[in-house]
N, C-alpha and C positions, 0 to 999 in steps of 0.2 A: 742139831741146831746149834749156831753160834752162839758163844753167850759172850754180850754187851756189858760195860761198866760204861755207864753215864754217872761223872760228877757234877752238882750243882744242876742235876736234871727237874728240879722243882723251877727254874726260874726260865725267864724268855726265851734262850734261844735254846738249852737243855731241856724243856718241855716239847718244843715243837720236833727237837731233833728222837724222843723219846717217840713218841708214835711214831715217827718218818722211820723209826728201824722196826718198831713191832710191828707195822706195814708190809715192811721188809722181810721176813719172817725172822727178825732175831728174839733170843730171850734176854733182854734188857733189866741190867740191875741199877735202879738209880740211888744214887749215894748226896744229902744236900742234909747241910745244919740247918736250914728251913732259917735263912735270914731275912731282914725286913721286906725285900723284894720277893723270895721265894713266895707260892702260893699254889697249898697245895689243888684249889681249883683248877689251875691248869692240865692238870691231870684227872682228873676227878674223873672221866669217860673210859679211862684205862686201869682203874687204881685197882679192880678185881680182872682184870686179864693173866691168862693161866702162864702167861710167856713174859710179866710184870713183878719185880721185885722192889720193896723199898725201904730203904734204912736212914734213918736221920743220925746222918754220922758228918762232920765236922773232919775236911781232909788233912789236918796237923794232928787228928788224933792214931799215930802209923800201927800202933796194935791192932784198932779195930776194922783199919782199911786191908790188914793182913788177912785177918781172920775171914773178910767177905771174899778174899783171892783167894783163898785154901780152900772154901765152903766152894766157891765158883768155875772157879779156873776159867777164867773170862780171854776171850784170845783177841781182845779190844778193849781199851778205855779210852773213854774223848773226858778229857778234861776241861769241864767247862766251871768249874765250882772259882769265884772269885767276886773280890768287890768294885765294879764295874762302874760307876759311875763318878765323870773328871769333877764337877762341884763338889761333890760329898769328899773327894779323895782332896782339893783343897783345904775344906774345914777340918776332915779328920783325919790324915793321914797314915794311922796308926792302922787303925783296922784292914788299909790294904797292904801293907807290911805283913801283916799276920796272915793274910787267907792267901794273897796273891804272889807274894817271894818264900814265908817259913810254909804255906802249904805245900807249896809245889816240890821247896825240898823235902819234906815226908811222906810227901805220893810218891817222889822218885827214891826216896830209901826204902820205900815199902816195896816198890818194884822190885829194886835190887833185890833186895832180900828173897823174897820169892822168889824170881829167876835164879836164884843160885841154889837155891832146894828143890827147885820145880824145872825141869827139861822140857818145860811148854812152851809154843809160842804166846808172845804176846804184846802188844803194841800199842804204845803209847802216841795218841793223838791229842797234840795241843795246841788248845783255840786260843788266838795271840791276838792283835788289832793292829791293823794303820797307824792305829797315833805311835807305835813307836819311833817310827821314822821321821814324825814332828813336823813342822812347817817345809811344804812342797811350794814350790815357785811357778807362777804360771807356766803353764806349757809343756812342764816334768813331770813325771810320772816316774815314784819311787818301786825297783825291783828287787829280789831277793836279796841280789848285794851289795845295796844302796844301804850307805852309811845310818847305825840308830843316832837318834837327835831328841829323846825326850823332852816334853814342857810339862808337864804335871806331874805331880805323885800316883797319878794311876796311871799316866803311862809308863813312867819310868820305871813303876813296880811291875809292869806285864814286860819291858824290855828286862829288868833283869831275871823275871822266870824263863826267858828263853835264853837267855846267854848261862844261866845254869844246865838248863836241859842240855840244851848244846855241851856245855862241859861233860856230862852224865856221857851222852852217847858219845863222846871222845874215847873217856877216860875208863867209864865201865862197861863199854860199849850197848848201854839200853838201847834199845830198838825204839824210839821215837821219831817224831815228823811233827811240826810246826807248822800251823796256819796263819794267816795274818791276813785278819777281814775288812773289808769299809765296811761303813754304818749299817747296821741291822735294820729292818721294821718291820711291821707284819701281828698277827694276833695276839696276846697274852702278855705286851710288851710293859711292863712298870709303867705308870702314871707321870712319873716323874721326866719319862727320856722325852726328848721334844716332838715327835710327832705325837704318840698317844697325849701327852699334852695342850696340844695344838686342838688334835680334835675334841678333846673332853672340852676346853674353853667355848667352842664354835658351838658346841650340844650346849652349851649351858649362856652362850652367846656373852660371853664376856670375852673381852682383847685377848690377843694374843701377845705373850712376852718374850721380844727377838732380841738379843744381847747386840749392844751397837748399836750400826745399823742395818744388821742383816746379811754383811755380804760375806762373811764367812762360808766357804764352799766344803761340800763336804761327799762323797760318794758313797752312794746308798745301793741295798740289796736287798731281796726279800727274806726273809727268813727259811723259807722253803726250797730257796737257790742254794742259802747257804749251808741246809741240811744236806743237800744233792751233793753239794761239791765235799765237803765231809765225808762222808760214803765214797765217794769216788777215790779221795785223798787215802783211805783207811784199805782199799780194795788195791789199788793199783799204784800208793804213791811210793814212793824211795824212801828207807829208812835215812835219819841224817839229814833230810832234804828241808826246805822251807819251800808253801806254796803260797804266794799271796792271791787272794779269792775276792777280787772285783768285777763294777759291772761298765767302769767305763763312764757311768753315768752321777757327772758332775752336778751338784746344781746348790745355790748360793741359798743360805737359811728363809730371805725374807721369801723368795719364791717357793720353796717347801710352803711357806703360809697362804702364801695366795691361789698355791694350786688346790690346798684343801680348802680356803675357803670359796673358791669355783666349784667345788664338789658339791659342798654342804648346798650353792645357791642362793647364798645370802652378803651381800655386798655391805650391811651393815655394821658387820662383825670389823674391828679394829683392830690395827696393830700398834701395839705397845714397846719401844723402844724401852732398854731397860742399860744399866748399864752392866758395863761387860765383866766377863771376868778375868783372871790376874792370867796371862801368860797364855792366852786365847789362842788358839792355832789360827792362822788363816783359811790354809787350803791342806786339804789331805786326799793324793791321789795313787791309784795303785799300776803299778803296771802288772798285768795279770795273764801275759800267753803266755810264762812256764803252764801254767795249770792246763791252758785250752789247749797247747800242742804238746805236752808231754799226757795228760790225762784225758784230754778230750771231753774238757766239762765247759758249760757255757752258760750264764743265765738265760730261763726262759721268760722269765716275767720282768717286762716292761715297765717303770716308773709309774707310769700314769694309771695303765691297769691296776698296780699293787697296792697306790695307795689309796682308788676309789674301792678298794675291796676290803682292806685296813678298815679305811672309814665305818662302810657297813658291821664287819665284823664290833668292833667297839661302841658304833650305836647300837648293834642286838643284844649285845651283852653288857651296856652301861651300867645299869642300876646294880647289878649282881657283885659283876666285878670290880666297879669302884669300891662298892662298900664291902665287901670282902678284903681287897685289899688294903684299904683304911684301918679296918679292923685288927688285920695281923701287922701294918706297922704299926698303930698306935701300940698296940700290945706289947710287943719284941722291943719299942724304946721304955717301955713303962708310964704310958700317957694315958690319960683318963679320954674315953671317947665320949665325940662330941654330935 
Protein backbone atom coordinates (compact mmCIF):
# COMPACT_ATOMS: atom_id res chain seq x y z
CA UNK A 1 0.00 0.00 0.00
CA UNK A 2 1.19 3.49 -0.95
CA UNK A 3 1.71 5.81 1.56
CA UNK A 4 0.49 9.51 1.17
CA UNK A 5 1.70 12.87 2.76
CA UNK A 6 -1.05 15.23 2.60
CA UNK A 7 0.02 18.84 3.92
CA UNK A 8 -2.58 21.26 5.28
CA UNK A 9 -5.06 18.09 4.95
CA UNK A 10 -7.20 19.60 7.94
CA UNK A 11 -8.51 22.48 5.64
CA UNK A 12 -10.91 22.67 2.19
CA UNK A 13 -9.48 21.20 -0.45
CA UNK A 14 -6.82 18.82 1.82
CA UNK A 15 -9.76 17.27 3.68
CA UNK A 16 -11.67 16.38 0.70
CA UNK A 17 -8.64 15.31 -1.29
CA UNK A 18 -7.75 13.11 2.12
CA UNK A 19 -10.64 10.71 1.82
CA UNK A 20 -10.51 10.95 -2.24
CA UNK A 21 -7.06 8.91 -1.67
CA UNK A 22 -8.20 6.64 1.30
CA UNK A 23 -11.18 5.80 -1.25
CA UNK A 24 -8.36 5.05 -3.24
CA UNK A 25 -6.77 2.63 -1.19
CA UNK A 26 -3.79 4.73 0.10
CA UNK A 27 -2.50 5.05 3.56
CA UNK A 28 -2.55 8.80 3.95
CA UNK A 29 -0.50 10.78 6.63
CA UNK A 30 -2.01 14.32 7.04
CA UNK A 31 0.35 16.89 8.41
CA UNK A 32 -1.67 20.76 9.35
CA UNK A 33 -0.76 23.42 12.27
CA UNK A 34 -4.53 23.32 12.54
CA UNK A 35 -4.91 27.30 11.61
CA UNK A 36 -7.93 29.37 11.94
CA UNK A 37 -9.53 27.80 8.82
CA UNK A 38 -8.41 24.24 9.46
CA UNK A 39 -11.23 22.16 11.12
CA UNK A 40 -10.75 19.19 12.38
CA UNK A 41 -14.62 18.28 11.61
CA UNK A 42 -13.81 17.88 8.27
CA UNK A 43 -12.33 14.88 8.86
CA UNK A 44 -14.00 13.64 11.88
CA UNK A 45 -15.64 10.37 9.60
CA UNK A 46 -11.95 9.15 8.91
CA UNK A 47 -10.04 10.37 12.05
CA UNK A 48 -9.93 6.47 13.37
CA UNK A 49 -9.49 4.72 9.92
CA UNK A 50 -6.64 2.11 10.11
CA UNK A 51 -5.04 3.56 6.68
CA UNK A 52 -5.28 7.51 8.56
CA UNK A 53 -2.46 9.18 10.08
CA UNK A 54 -2.30 12.63 11.98
CA UNK A 55 0.16 15.03 13.23
CA UNK A 56 -0.25 18.77 13.99
CA UNK A 57 3.02 19.83 12.69
CA UNK A 58 3.46 23.34 11.15
CA UNK A 59 5.58 22.74 7.52
CA UNK A 60 8.60 25.48 8.48
CA UNK A 61 9.05 23.15 11.39
CA UNK A 62 11.87 20.71 8.82
CA UNK A 63 12.99 18.34 11.80
CA UNK A 64 9.86 17.28 12.55
CA UNK A 65 8.59 17.00 8.76
CA UNK A 66 11.89 14.72 8.53
CA UNK A 67 11.14 12.65 11.25
CA UNK A 68 7.36 11.79 9.63
CA UNK A 69 9.63 10.91 6.18
CA UNK A 70 11.94 8.45 8.00
CA UNK A 71 8.90 6.95 10.23
CA UNK A 72 6.91 6.91 6.61
CA UNK A 73 8.70 6.76 3.61
CA UNK A 74 5.78 8.33 1.78
CA UNK A 75 6.29 7.91 -2.21
CA UNK A 76 3.88 11.18 -2.42
CA UNK A 77 3.26 14.58 -0.87
CA UNK A 78 0.50 17.12 -2.16
CA UNK A 79 1.36 20.13 -0.68
CA UNK A 80 -1.54 21.70 0.22
CA UNK A 81 -0.57 23.44 3.81
CA UNK A 82 -0.82 27.43 3.20
CA UNK A 83 -2.52 30.85 3.76
CA UNK A 84 -5.08 30.95 1.18
CA UNK A 85 -7.20 33.74 1.39
CA UNK A 86 -6.48 37.38 -1.05
CA UNK A 87 -8.34 39.90 1.87
CA UNK A 88 -6.65 38.31 4.90
CA UNK A 89 -3.13 38.29 2.72
CA UNK A 90 -4.10 42.32 2.11
CA UNK A 91 -4.38 43.08 5.82
CA UNK A 92 -1.83 40.60 6.99
CA UNK A 93 0.77 39.95 4.83
CA UNK A 94 3.17 38.39 6.92
CA UNK A 95 1.64 35.21 7.83
CA UNK A 96 1.68 34.25 4.07
CA UNK A 97 5.29 34.86 3.84
CA UNK A 98 5.69 32.59 6.73
CA UNK A 99 3.55 29.45 5.62
CA UNK A 100 3.37 29.98 1.97
CA UNK A 101 7.29 31.16 0.53
CA UNK A 102 9.51 30.08 4.20
CA UNK A 103 7.24 26.87 4.34
CA UNK A 104 7.70 25.59 1.10
CA UNK A 105 11.50 26.29 1.47
CA UNK A 106 11.63 23.82 4.46
CA UNK A 107 9.28 21.21 2.94
CA UNK A 108 11.72 21.30 -0.05
CA UNK A 109 14.91 21.19 2.33
CA UNK A 110 13.32 18.59 4.23
CA UNK A 111 12.89 16.69 0.95
CA UNK A 112 16.30 17.14 0.03
CA UNK A 113 17.65 15.91 2.91
CA UNK A 114 15.85 12.86 2.91
CA UNK A 115 16.32 12.01 -0.63
CA UNK A 116 20.07 12.12 -0.20
CA UNK A 117 20.00 9.41 2.76
CA UNK A 118 17.04 7.63 1.39
CA UNK A 119 17.25 5.86 -2.38
CA UNK A 120 13.27 6.03 -2.31
CA UNK A 121 11.15 7.43 -4.74
CA UNK A 122 9.24 10.33 -4.00
CA UNK A 123 7.18 13.20 -5.37
CA UNK A 124 6.36 16.26 -4.69
CA UNK A 125 2.96 17.65 -5.75
CA UNK A 126 2.24 21.38 -5.48
CA UNK A 127 -1.11 22.85 -5.30
CA UNK A 128 -0.33 26.46 -6.98
CA UNK A 129 -3.69 28.92 -8.18
CA UNK A 130 -4.55 30.97 -11.23
CA UNK A 131 -4.17 34.08 -9.48
CA UNK A 132 -0.51 33.84 -10.24
CA UNK A 133 -1.01 34.78 -13.74
CA UNK A 134 -3.01 37.99 -12.50
CA UNK A 135 -5.41 39.95 -14.66
CA UNK A 136 -6.37 37.72 -18.03
CA UNK A 137 -8.04 39.87 -20.90
CA UNK A 138 -11.25 38.85 -22.35
CA UNK A 139 -10.97 36.30 -24.77
CA UNK A 140 -7.39 34.78 -23.36
CA UNK A 141 -6.88 32.03 -21.71
CA UNK A 142 -3.49 32.04 -19.59
CA UNK A 143 -1.21 28.53 -20.30
CA UNK A 144 1.60 26.97 -18.57
CA UNK A 145 3.99 29.45 -20.24
CA UNK A 146 1.98 32.41 -20.07
CA UNK A 147 3.86 34.99 -18.25
CA UNK A 148 3.31 35.36 -13.87
CA UNK A 149 1.77 38.83 -13.26
CA UNK A 150 0.94 38.82 -9.51
CA UNK A 151 -1.67 41.47 -7.69
CA UNK A 152 -1.89 40.49 -4.18
CA UNK A 153 0.33 39.24 -1.39
CA UNK A 154 -1.23 35.88 -1.55
CA UNK A 155 -0.68 35.61 -5.06
CA UNK A 156 2.47 36.70 -5.33
CA UNK A 157 3.44 34.46 -2.28
CA UNK A 158 2.07 31.16 -4.08
CA UNK A 159 4.00 32.50 -7.48
CA UNK A 160 7.11 32.80 -5.73
CA UNK A 161 6.69 29.01 -3.90
CA UNK A 162 6.76 27.87 -7.45
CA UNK A 163 9.48 29.82 -9.00
CA UNK A 164 11.54 28.17 -6.01
CA UNK A 165 10.35 24.85 -6.46
CA UNK A 166 11.13 25.30 -9.95
CA UNK A 167 14.69 26.37 -8.92
CA UNK A 168 14.74 22.95 -6.35
CA UNK A 169 13.98 20.72 -9.37
CA UNK A 170 16.66 22.57 -11.67
CA UNK A 171 19.31 22.72 -9.43
CA UNK A 172 18.86 19.73 -7.00
CA UNK A 173 16.96 17.98 -9.24
CA UNK A 174 13.72 17.16 -6.67
CA UNK A 175 11.24 15.26 -8.29
CA UNK A 176 8.20 17.79 -8.19
CA UNK A 177 5.19 18.86 -10.58
CA UNK A 178 3.15 22.02 -10.02
CA UNK A 179 -0.62 22.46 -10.28
CA UNK A 180 -2.32 25.63 -10.84
CA UNK A 181 -6.15 25.57 -10.04
CA UNK A 182 -9.30 28.15 -10.76
CA UNK A 183 -11.53 28.62 -7.89
CA UNK A 184 -12.43 25.71 -5.76
CA UNK A 185 -16.14 25.08 -4.07
CA UNK A 186 -17.70 22.23 -2.85
CA UNK A 187 -18.33 20.80 0.88
CA UNK A 188 -16.23 21.75 4.02
CA UNK A 189 -15.14 25.16 2.34
CA UNK A 190 -14.27 28.20 5.05
CA UNK A 191 -17.13 30.52 5.67
CA UNK A 192 -15.38 33.25 4.80
CA UNK A 193 -14.58 32.13 0.70
CA UNK A 194 -17.62 33.59 -1.26
CA UNK A 195 -19.72 31.03 -2.10
CA UNK A 196 -20.13 29.15 1.40
CA UNK A 197 -20.64 32.85 2.15
CA UNK A 198 -23.19 33.59 -0.23
CA UNK A 199 -25.07 30.51 0.82
CA UNK A 200 -24.75 30.84 4.79
CA UNK A 201 -26.40 34.70 4.04
CA UNK A 202 -29.32 33.20 1.83
CA UNK A 203 -29.96 30.46 5.00
CA UNK A 204 -30.00 33.21 7.17
CA UNK A 205 -31.66 35.45 4.57
CA UNK A 206 -29.56 38.41 4.76
CA UNK A 207 -27.83 40.26 1.42
CA UNK A 208 -25.44 39.12 -0.02
CA UNK A 209 -21.96 41.12 -0.15
CA UNK A 210 -20.54 41.38 -4.13
CA UNK A 211 -17.30 43.64 -4.18
CA UNK A 212 -18.10 46.38 -7.04
CA UNK A 213 -20.42 45.53 -9.09
CA UNK A 214 -20.03 42.01 -9.51
CA UNK A 215 -18.66 41.65 -12.68
CA UNK A 216 -15.46 40.23 -11.66
CA UNK A 217 -15.16 36.80 -13.63
CA UNK A 218 -13.70 34.01 -12.12
CA UNK A 219 -13.53 30.00 -13.20
CA UNK A 220 -14.60 27.64 -10.83
CA UNK A 221 -14.30 23.75 -10.25
CA UNK A 222 -15.55 21.29 -7.89
CA UNK A 223 -13.44 20.17 -5.37
CA UNK A 224 -13.86 16.49 -6.24
CA UNK A 225 -12.75 17.49 -9.93
CA UNK A 226 -9.93 18.83 -8.44
CA UNK A 227 -9.03 15.79 -6.26
CA UNK A 228 -9.37 13.66 -9.57
CA UNK A 229 -7.09 15.75 -11.53
CA UNK A 230 -4.42 15.68 -8.46
CA UNK A 231 -4.41 11.89 -8.51
CA UNK A 232 -4.14 11.86 -12.17
CA UNK A 233 -1.31 14.72 -12.09
CA UNK A 234 0.65 12.37 -9.14
CA UNK A 235 0.02 9.03 -11.38
CA UNK A 236 0.88 9.94 -14.64
CA UNK A 237 2.21 13.51 -14.72
CA UNK A 238 6.00 14.67 -15.69
CA UNK A 239 8.33 15.58 -13.13
CA UNK A 240 9.51 19.44 -13.81
CA UNK A 241 6.07 19.75 -15.56
CA UNK A 242 3.36 22.48 -14.57
CA UNK A 243 -0.45 21.43 -15.07
CA UNK A 244 -2.97 24.03 -15.12
CA UNK A 245 -6.49 22.28 -13.91
CA UNK A 246 -9.63 24.10 -15.21
CA UNK A 247 -13.02 23.84 -16.21
CA UNK A 248 -13.57 26.30 -18.97
CA UNK A 249 -16.36 27.60 -17.01
CA UNK A 250 -16.25 31.27 -16.62
CA UNK A 251 -18.86 33.16 -14.96
CA UNK A 252 -19.01 36.88 -13.43
CA UNK A 253 -19.39 37.21 -9.17
CA UNK A 254 -22.96 38.88 -9.35
CA UNK A 255 -24.22 35.79 -11.21
CA UNK A 256 -22.50 33.19 -8.89
CA UNK A 257 -25.28 35.02 -6.50
CA UNK A 258 -28.16 34.88 -8.32
CA UNK A 259 -27.70 31.33 -9.33
CA UNK A 260 -27.74 30.36 -5.69
CA UNK A 261 -30.28 32.49 -4.89
CA UNK A 262 -32.50 30.51 -7.78
CA UNK A 263 -31.59 27.56 -5.90
CA UNK A 264 -32.38 28.56 -2.43
CA UNK A 265 -36.14 29.99 -4.36
CA UNK A 266 -36.18 32.93 -2.68
CA UNK A 267 -36.26 36.14 -4.76
CA UNK A 268 -36.32 38.17 -1.68
CA UNK A 269 -32.79 37.86 -0.58
CA UNK A 270 -30.62 41.08 -1.72
CA UNK A 271 -27.60 41.90 -3.08
CA UNK A 272 -25.27 44.13 -1.45
CA UNK A 273 -22.77 46.03 -3.28
CA UNK A 274 -19.93 46.54 -1.21
CA UNK A 275 -16.82 48.32 -2.04
CA UNK A 276 -14.07 46.68 -3.66
CA UNK A 277 -10.84 45.65 -2.90
CA UNK A 278 -7.35 47.15 -3.52
CA UNK A 279 -5.74 45.55 -6.62
CA UNK A 280 -9.01 43.29 -7.46
CA UNK A 281 -8.18 41.00 -10.40
CA UNK A 282 -10.78 41.28 -13.06
CA UNK A 283 -10.90 38.04 -14.91
CA UNK A 284 -8.93 34.83 -14.28
CA UNK A 285 -8.99 32.22 -16.87
CA UNK A 286 -7.09 28.89 -17.51
CA UNK A 287 -6.16 27.34 -20.51
CA UNK A 288 -6.25 23.57 -19.47
CA UNK A 289 -5.56 20.82 -22.51
CA UNK A 290 -2.00 20.21 -21.37
CA UNK A 291 -3.78 18.18 -18.61
CA UNK A 292 -6.88 16.81 -20.82
CA UNK A 293 -4.39 15.56 -23.75
CA UNK A 294 -1.43 14.74 -22.11
CA UNK A 295 -3.29 13.21 -18.98
CA UNK A 296 -6.59 12.49 -20.07
CA UNK A 297 -8.41 14.19 -17.11
CA UNK A 298 -11.65 16.13 -17.58
CA UNK A 299 -14.05 17.63 -15.23
CA UNK A 300 -17.20 15.80 -14.55
CA UNK A 301 -19.29 17.97 -12.68
CA UNK A 302 -21.06 20.71 -14.16
CA UNK A 303 -21.48 24.28 -12.47
CA UNK A 304 -25.02 24.22 -12.00
CA UNK A 305 -25.23 20.61 -10.53
CA UNK A 306 -22.21 21.45 -8.01
CA UNK A 307 -23.36 24.21 -6.63
CA UNK A 308 -27.19 23.07 -6.14
CA UNK A 309 -25.39 20.17 -4.29
CA UNK A 310 -22.89 22.58 -2.37
CA UNK A 311 -25.93 24.30 -1.25
CA UNK A 312 -27.51 21.12 0.12
CA UNK A 313 -24.43 19.87 1.68
CA UNK A 314 -23.98 23.32 3.75
CA UNK A 315 -27.72 23.56 4.57
CA UNK A 316 -27.43 19.83 6.29
CA UNK A 317 -24.56 20.71 8.02
CA UNK A 318 -25.27 24.55 8.90
CA UNK A 319 -25.76 24.53 12.53
CA UNK A 320 -22.74 22.20 13.30
CA UNK A 321 -20.35 23.52 11.17
CA UNK A 322 -20.79 27.11 11.34
CA UNK A 323 -20.45 26.86 14.97
CA UNK A 324 -17.65 24.63 15.10
CA UNK A 325 -15.96 26.68 12.88
CA UNK A 326 -16.56 29.99 14.80
CA UNK A 327 -15.49 28.37 17.64
CA UNK A 328 -11.84 27.38 16.45
CA UNK A 329 -11.43 30.80 14.87
CA UNK A 330 -12.37 32.70 17.60
CA UNK A 331 -10.07 30.50 19.71
CA UNK A 332 -6.68 30.50 17.35
CA UNK A 333 -7.16 34.52 17.30
CA UNK A 334 -7.65 34.69 21.08
CA UNK A 335 -11.45 36.23 20.99
CA UNK A 336 -13.87 35.67 23.68
CA UNK A 337 -16.99 33.78 21.87
CA UNK A 338 -19.94 35.27 21.35
Amino acid sequence: MKKIIVTGGSGFIGCNLVKFLLKKKYFVINIDKLSYSANPYNLREVKKHKNYRFFKIDINDRKKLLKIFYQFNPSGIFNLAAETHVDRSIDNPENFIKSNINGVFNLLEAIKKYLKNNKKEMKLIHISTDEVYGDIGAGKRSDEKFSYNPSSPYAASKASADHLIKSYIRTYKIPAIISNCCNNYGPNQFPEKLIPKLIYNIIKNKPLPIYAKGKNSREWIHVHDHCEALLKIFIKGTVGQNYNVGTNENIKNIDIAKKLIKIKKNNKIKIKFVKDRPGHDLRYALNSQKIRNKLKWKPKIKLQKGLSETFDWYLNNYIFFTSVSKKLYNKRLGLKQK
